[in-house]
N, C-alpha and C positions, 0 to 999 in steps of 0.2 A: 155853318156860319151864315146868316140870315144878312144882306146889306142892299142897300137902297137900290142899285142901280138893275136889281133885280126886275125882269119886263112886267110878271104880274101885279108891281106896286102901282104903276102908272094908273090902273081903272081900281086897284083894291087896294086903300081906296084915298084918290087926290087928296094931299091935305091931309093926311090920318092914315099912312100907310101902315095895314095890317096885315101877316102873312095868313094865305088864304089855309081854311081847316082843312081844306080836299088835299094840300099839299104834304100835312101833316100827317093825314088818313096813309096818304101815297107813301110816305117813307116809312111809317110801322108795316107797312105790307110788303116792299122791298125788305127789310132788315129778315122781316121774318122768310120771306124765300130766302136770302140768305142763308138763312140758316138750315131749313130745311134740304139745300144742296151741299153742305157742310156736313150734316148729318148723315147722308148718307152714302153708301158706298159704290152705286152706279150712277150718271152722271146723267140727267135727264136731261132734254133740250129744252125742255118750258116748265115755266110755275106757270100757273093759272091761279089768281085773286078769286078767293070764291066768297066769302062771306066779309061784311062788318055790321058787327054786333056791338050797342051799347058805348055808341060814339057820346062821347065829352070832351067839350070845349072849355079849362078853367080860366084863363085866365090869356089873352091874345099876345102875340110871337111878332114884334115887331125890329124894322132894322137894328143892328147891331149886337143882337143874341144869338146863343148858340146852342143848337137844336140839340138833344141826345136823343136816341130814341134806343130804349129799353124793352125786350121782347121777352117772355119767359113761354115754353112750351108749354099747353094744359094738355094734350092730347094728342093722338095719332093713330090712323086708321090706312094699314095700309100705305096708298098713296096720300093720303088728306093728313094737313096738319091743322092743328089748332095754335094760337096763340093768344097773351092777354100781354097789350102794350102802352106802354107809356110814354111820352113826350114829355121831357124836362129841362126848363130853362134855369140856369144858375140853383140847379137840385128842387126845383120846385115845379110839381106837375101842371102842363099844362094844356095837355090830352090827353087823352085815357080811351082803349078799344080794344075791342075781342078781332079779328082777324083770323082767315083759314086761306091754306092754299092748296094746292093740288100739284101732285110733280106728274110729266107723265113726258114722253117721247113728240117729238113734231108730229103734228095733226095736218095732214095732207088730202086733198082730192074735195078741197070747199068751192 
């Protein structure tokens, strides 16, 4: 649920609050780790966002809508997942994006 008092409306943007697309991007790639740690059967400590592919923007996400974000697996390699997702307000697309993640255990000794 998208609603005004959210902090990124204040500069995006005064007057014409529009919810920002990077937020959009950010929840098709959370949804899809999701899934990815549902999927499988050991329990890794981190996703790691590896790719966005063939980002669309239709149609802007503004207060009082509510975001769905629809992910379908194309692929799997291993650790690396693919994904093709979508962003839809009241069933009408209004992002569209390929996304990959990577599962893998805590990365120590940076």
């Amino acid at each position: 649920n998208v609603t005004i008092n959210e902090p990124h409306f204040q500069g995006h943007f005064p007057g014409n609050p529009v919810f920002p697309g990077v937020l959009m991007i950010e929840g098709m790639a959370q949804t899809a780790g999701v899934l990815c740690i549902a999927a499988t059967s050991t329990q890794p400590t981190s996703v790691f966002f590896l790719t966005i592919d063939k980002a669309k923007f239709r149609k802007p996400v503004v207060p009082g809508d509510r975001v769905e974000f629809h992910m379908k697996k194309t692929n799997q390699r291993k650790n690396m997942w693919w994904y093709k997702g979508t962003a839809m307000v009241d069933g009408n697309i209004v992002c569209e994006a390929e996304v990959s993640a990577m599962l893998a255990q805590l990365i120590t000794g940076f």
